[in-house]
C-alpha positions in Angstrom: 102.2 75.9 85.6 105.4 77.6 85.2 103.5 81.3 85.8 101.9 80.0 88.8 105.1 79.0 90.2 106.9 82.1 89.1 103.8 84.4 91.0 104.5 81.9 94.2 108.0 82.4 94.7 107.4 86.5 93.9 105.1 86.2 97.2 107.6 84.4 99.3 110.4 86.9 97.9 107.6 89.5 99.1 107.4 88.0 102.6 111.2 87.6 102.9 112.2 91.0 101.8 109.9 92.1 104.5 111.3 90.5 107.0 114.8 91.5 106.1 113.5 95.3 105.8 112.0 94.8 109.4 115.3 93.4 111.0 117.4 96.0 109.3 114.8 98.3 111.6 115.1 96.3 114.6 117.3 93.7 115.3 115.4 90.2 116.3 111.8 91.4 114.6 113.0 88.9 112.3 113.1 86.0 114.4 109.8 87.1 116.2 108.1 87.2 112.5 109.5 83.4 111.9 108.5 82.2 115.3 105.3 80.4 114.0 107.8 77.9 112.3 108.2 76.3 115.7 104.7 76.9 117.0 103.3 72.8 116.9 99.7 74.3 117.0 100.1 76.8 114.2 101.9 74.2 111.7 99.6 71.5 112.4 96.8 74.3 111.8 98.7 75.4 108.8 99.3 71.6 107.5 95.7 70.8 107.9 94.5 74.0 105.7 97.5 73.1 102.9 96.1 69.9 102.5 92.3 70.1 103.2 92.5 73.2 100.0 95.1 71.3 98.3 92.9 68.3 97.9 89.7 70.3 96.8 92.4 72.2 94.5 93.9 69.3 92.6 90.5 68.0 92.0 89.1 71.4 90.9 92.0 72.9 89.0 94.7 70.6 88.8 98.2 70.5 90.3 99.0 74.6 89.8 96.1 75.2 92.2 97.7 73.1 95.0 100.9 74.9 94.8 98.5 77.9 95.9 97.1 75.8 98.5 100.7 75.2 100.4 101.1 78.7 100.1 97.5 79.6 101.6 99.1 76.7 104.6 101.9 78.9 105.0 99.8 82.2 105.4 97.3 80.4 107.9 100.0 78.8 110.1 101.8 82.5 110.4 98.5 84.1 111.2 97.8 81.1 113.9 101.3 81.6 115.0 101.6 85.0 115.7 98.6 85.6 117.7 100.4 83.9 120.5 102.6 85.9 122.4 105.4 83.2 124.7 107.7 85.2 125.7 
């Protein structure tokens, strides 16, 4: 469990250290990358697919293949999210 967590949270460091490089680039790329965070569509997409994979993963794997499944939520609700363009 404790390697599964460890290979999550080196993702997300991933993701954030991406973000930081691209705002260091240009300034606000940042907050355009984060947007899907207050996209109702995207999360809801994104909550559905965390749960839906999380429930097939608990029963298939156990509670370490879940944790992959809220990150899989995460990834679908940024892809959802950023194909809008609202500005």
């Amino acid at each position: 469990m404790s390697v599964t967590l460890l290979s999550i949270a080196i993702v997300v460091a991933a993701l954030v250290i991406r973000t930081a490089i691209a705002e260091i680039r240009q300034p606000g790329s940042g907050r355009r990358q984060w947007k899907f965070l207050t996209n109702p569509r995207a999360l809801a997409t994104g909550a559905l697919t965390a749960v839906l994979l999380g429930l097939l993963a608990w029963v298939t794997a156990g509670p370490a293949a879940a944790a992959w499944a809220a990150l899989a939520g995460v990834l679908v609700a940024y892809v959802v999210g950023s194909g809008e363009n609202n500005d």
